[in-house]
MIDOSE-1310 file (N, C-alpha, C; in nm, 2 decimals, decimal comma, always signed):
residues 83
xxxx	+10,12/+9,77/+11,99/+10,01/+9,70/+11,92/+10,01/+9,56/+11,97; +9,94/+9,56/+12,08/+9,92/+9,42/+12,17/+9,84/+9,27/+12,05; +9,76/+9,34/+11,98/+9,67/+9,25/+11,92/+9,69/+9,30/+11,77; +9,76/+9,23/+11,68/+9,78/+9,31/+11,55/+9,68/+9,25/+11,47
xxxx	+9,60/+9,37/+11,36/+9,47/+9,32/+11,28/+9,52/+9,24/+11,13; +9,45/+9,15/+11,09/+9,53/+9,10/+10,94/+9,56/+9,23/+10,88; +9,46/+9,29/+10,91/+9,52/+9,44/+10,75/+9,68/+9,46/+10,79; +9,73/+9,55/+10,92/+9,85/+9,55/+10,96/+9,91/+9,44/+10,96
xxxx	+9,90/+9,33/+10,94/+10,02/+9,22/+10,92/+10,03/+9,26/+10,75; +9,88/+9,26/+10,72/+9,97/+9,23/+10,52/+10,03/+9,35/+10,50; +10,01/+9,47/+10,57/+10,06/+9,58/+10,53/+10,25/+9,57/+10,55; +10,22/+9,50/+10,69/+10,39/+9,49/+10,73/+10,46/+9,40/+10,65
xxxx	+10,37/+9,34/+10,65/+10,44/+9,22/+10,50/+10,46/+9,26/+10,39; +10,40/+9,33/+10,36/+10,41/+9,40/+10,22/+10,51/+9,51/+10,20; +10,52/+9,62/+10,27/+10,65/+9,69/+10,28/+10,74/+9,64/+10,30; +10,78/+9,51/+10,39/+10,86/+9,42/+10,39/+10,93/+9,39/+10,26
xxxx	+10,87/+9,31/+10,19/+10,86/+9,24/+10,08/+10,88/+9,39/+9,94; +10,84/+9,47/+9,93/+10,86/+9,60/+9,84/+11,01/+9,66/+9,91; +11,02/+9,65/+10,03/+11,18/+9,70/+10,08/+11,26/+9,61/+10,02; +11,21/+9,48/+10,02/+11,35/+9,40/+9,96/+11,34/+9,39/+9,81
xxxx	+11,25/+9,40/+9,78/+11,25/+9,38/+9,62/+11,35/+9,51/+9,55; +11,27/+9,62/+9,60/+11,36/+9,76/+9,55/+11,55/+9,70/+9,58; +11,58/+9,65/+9,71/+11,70/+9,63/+9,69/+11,77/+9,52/+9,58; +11,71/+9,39/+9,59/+11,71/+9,31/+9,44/+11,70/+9,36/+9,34
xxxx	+11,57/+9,43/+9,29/+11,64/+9,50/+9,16/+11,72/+9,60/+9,18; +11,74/+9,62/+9,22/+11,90/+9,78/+9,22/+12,02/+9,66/+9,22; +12,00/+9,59/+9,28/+12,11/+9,50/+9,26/+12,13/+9,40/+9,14; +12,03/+9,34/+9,07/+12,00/+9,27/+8,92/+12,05/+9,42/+8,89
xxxx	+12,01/+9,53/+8,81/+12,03/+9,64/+8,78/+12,19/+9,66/+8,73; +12,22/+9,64/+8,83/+12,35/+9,65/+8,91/+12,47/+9,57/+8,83; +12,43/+9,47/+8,83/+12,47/+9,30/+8,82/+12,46/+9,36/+8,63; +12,34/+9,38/+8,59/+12,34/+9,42/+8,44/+12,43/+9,47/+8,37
xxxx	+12,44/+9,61/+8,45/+12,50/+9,72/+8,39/+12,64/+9,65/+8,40; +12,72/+9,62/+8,48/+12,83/+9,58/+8,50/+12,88/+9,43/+8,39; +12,75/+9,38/+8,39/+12,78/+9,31/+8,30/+12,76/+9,27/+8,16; +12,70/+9,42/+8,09/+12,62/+9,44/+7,98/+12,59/+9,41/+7,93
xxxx	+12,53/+9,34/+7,98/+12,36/+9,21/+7,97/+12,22/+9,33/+7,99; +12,20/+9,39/+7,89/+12,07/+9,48/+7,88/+11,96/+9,40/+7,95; +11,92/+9,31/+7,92/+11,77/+9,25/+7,98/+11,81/+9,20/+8,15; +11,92/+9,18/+8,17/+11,93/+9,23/+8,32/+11,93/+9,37/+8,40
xxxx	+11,93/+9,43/+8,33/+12,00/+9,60/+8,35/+11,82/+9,63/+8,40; +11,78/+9,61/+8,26/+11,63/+9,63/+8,26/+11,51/+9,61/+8,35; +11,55/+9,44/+8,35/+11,48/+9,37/+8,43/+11,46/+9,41/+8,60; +11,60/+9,44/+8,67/+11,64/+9,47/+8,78/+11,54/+9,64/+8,79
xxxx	+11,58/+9,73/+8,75/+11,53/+9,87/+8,73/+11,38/+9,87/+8,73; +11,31/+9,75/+8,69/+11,18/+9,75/+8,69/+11,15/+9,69/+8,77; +11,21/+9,58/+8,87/+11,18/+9,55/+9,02/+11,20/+9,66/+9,08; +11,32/+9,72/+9,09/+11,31/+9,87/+9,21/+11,25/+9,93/+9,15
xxxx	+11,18/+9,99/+9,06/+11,10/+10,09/+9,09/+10,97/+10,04/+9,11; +10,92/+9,91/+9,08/+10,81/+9,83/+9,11/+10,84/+9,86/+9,29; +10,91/+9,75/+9,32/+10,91/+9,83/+9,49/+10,89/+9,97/+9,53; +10,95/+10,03/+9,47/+10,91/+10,17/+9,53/+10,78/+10,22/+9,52
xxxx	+10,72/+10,20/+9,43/+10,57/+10,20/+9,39/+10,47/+10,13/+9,54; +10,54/+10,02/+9,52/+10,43/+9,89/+9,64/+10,49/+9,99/+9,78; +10,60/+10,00/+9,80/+10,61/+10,07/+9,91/+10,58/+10,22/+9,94; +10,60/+10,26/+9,86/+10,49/+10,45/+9,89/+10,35/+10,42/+9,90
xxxx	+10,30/+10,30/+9,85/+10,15/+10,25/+9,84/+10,18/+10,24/+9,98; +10,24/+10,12/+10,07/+10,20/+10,11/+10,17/+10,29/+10,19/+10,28; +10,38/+10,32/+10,25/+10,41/+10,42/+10,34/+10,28/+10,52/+10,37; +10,19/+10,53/+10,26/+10,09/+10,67/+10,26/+9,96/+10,56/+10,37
xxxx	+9,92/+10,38/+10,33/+9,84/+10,39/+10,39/+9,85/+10,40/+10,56; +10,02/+10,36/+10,61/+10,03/+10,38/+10,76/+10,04/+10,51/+10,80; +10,09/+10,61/+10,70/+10,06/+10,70/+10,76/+9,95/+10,74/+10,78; +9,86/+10,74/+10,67/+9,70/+10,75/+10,72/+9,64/+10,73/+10,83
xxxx	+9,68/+10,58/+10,87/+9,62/+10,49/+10,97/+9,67/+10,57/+11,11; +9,83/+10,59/+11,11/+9,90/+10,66/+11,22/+9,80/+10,83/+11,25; +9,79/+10,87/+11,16/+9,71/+10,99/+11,18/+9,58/+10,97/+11,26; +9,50/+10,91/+11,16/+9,35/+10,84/+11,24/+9,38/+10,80/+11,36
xxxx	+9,50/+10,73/+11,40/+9,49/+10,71/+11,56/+9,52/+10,81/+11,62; +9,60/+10,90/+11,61/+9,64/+11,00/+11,67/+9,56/+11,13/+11,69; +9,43/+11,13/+11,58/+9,38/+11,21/+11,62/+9,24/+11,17/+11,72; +9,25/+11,03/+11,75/+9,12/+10,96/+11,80/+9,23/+10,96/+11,97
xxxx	+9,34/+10,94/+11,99/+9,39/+10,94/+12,11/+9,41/+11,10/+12,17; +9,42/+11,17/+12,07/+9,39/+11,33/+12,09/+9,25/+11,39/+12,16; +9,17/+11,31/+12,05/+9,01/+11,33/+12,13/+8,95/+11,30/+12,27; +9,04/+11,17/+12,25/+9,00/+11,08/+12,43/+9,06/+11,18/+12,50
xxxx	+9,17/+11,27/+12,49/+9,27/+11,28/+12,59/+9,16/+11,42/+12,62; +9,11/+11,50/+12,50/+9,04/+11,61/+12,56/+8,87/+11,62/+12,58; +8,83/+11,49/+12,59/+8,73/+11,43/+12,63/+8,77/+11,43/+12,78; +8,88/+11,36/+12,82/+8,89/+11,31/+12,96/+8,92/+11,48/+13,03
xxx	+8,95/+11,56/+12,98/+8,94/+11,69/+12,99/+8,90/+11,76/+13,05; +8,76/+11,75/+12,96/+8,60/+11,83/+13,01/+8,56/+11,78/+13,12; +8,49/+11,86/+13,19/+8,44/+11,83/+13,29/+8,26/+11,79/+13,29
């Protein structure tokens, strides 16, 4: 991807940002339980699963997008085909 569109940067940013959060909270989580402090336990467990949310949001739209290209590079390929 020679020329990347804003949508794919916030997308890459944003899985970005959801990959690390999920690891922060599993880690607050983490940090809680060990140190049974409940409103950390809590707090943390609701950032990772928040991440995981923001990131299956933006796993399903690349895969979408991955598809759409793939079936449009498919078409060219049996366009150039035909005679």
């Amino acid at each position: 991807m020679a020329n990347p569109t804003p949508e794919s940067i916030v997308e890459v940013v944003g899985a970005s940002v959801a990959n690390k959060g999920m690891l922060v909270g599993g880690a607050a989580g983490m940090v809680g339980w060990l140190s049974q402090v409940n409103w950390i336990g809590i707090a943390g467990v609701v950032v990772a699963v928040l991440g995981l949310f923001i990131s299956t949001f933006f796993q399903i739209r690349r895969d979408r997008r991955e598809h759409a290209e793939s079936a449009a590079r498919i078409q060219a390929l049996r366009d150039q085909c035909r005679p």
